[in-house]
Residue, then its C-alpha position, 0 to 999 in steps of 0.5 A: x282909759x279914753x274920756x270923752x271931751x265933745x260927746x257928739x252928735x248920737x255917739x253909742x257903743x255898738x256891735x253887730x247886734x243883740x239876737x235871739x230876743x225879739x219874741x220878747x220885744x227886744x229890737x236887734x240894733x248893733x251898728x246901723x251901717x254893719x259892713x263899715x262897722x266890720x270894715x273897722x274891726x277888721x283894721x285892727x285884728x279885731x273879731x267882727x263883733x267887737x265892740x266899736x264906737x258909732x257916731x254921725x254927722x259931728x263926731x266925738x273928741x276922744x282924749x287917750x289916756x293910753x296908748x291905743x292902736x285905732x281903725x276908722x271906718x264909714x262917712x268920709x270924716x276928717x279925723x285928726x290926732x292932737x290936730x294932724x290929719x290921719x287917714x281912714x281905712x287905715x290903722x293908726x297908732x295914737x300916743x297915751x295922751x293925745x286928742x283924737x278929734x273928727x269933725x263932720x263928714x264931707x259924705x256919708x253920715x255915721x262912722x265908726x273908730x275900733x280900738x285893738x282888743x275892742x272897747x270894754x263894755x256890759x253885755x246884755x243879753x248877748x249884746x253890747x249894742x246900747x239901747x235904752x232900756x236894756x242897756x243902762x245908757x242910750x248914748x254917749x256923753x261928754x265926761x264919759x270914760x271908756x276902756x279897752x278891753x285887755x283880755x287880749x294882745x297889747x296893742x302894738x301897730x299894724x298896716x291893715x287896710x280895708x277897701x274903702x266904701x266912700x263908692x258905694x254911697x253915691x248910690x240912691x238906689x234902695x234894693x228891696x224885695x217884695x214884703x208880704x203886703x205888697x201884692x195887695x196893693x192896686x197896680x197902680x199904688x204898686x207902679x208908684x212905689x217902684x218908680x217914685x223918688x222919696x226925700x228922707x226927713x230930718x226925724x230919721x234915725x236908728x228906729x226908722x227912716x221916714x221917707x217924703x213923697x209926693x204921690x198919692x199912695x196909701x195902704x190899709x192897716x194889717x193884724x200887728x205881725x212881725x217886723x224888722x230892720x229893712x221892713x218898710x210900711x205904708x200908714x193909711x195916710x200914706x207915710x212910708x216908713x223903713x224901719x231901722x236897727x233899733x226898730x220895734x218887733x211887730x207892726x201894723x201897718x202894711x209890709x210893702x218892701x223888705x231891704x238887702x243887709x246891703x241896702x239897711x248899711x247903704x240908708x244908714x249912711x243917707x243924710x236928711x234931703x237925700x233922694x232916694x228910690x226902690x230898686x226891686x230885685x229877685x231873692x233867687x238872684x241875690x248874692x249882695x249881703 
C-alpha cells in the first residue's frame, strides 16, 4: 500500500488512454506527455499501458508501506527517498517504509513514477485514465491510498534505463499539419499563424492549451465537427486554442492545425510564460510519432 502524504499539485493515475468511445462524447485522456509516461513503465518491465502516477509542477510525497521497485520519467524533478537524492531515467528499489518526495522541476512541468507490476486501478471503459465523470475521481488526494498490482512478478531490483528526454524540451517549435479549416483562411491570417510567437496562459490544462498572441487573426465559426487532442481552433475573437487529452469530442470553431503525437507530448511539458510557435510540416514526410 502507498499513502499519499502531500497529494500535489493535478496528481491522477493515467495510462495511455481510454478509446473507442469518443462517439459517445467520452474524451481520450491517458498521460499528457505519452512517451515520458512510456519511458516510465519501460524502467520497470512494465506493459506500456500500465498504469502509472502523472503529476506537475509540485510533486507528491508518497509513504511505501511496501517495498516497491519505481521508475521516474518526464520534467526534470529532483525526487528524493527518506530525503537522498535518486536519480531519474533510471529504476529504483524504495524500502517498505520509506518517503519518496520530489519537489518541483528545474524543466518540463509533468513527470511521471511507474511502480514494477503497475498501479492497481478500476477500469472503466477500457481505461484506467481519471477523468471526472467516468472515473469516480479526477484527482489525487492527501489521505489517498494507492496499491500495486499483484498479478504479476514480485518486485525484485533491475538496472533498466531509458534515454533521457530532458533535449527534446528545450524545442518551441510546435509541428502541425495543416487542419481542415486552414485554407479557408486569407493568406494573410494563414502567414501570421505560421510565423507568430504565442505565450501559453496560466488557464492551460489537460483540456486545452490556451495560446496568447498579438496579431490580428481570427476565424468564422464552423458546423460542430469532430475534434481531437492536437486539434488546434481559432474563436472569432481570435483566441487560438489547442486542445489536449481530456479535450471535448466535437467543436465549432475552425480547425486551423492538427499536432504530431510527438508535438501533444512536447506542449505537455510547457509551462505557463513559455513562448512557443508552429512549424508545419508534411504528413507524407512524417516519420515522428
Amino acid at each position: 500500500m502507498i499513502k499519499i502524504i502531500v497529494s500535489g499539485l493535478h496528481s491522477s493515475l493515467q495510462d495511455l488512454g481510454r478509446f473507442g468511445h469518443r462517439d459517445c462524447g467520452v474524451p481520450v485522456s491517458g498521460a499528457m506527455d505519452l512517451r515520458s509516461a512510456a519511458n516510465a513503465n519501460a524502467l520497470v518491465g512494465n506493459d506500456p499501458n500500465a498504469t502509472v502516477l502523472e503529476f506537475m509542477a509540485s510533486g507528491p510525497v508518497l509513504e511505501f508501506n511496501e517495498a516497491a521497485v519505481i521508475g521516474i520519467s518526464g520534467a526534470m524533478f529532483s525526487p528524493k527517498i527518506d530525503g537522498k537524492n535518486i536519480g531519474m531515467n533510471t529504476s529504483v528499489g524504495i524500502k517498505e517504509g520509506s518517503t519518496l518526495s520530489f519537489g518541483s522541476p528545474s524543466k518540463g512541468l509533468r513527470a511521471y513514477l511507474a511502480i514494477k507490476g503497475g498501479f492497481s486501478a478500476s477500469i472503466m471503459l477500457g481505461s484506467s485514465s481519471y477523468y471526472k465523470g467516468v472515473t469516480e475521481e479526477g484527482r489525487l488526494r492527501k489521505n489517498d491510498t494507492l496499491y500495486i498490482d499483484q498479478s504479476g512478478d514480485k518486485p525484485s531490483e533491475t538496472s533498466r534505463t531509458v534515454v533521457k528526454t530532458v533535449l527534446r524540451f528545450d524545442s518551441n517549435e510546435i509541428e502541425v499539419f495543416k487542419g481542415p479549416e486552414f485554407d479557408l483562411l486569407p493568406r494573410s491570417i494563414q502567414n501570421k499563424l505560421k510565423n507568430a510567437s504565442f505565450t501559453i496562459d496560466a488557464q492551460s490544462n489537460r483540456m486545452a492549451y490556451w495560446l496568447e498572441h498579438s496579431e490580428d487573426i481570427s476565424a468564422k465559426d464552423i458546423i460542430t465537427a469532430p475534434v481531437q487532442p492536437g486539434t488546434v481552433q481559432i474563436t472569432p475573437v481570435g483566441k487560438v486554442i489547442v486542445l489536449m487529452r481530456d479535450a471535448q469530442t466535437t467543436g465549432g470553431y475552425a480547425r486551423i492545425f492538427q499536432l504530431s503525437k510527438s508535438a501533444i507530448d512536447l506542449l505537455a511539458q510547457k509551462r505557463a510564460g513559455e513562448k512557443v510557435s508552429f512549424k508545419m510540416i508534411d504528413p507524407l514526410f512524417h516519420t515522428h510519432t
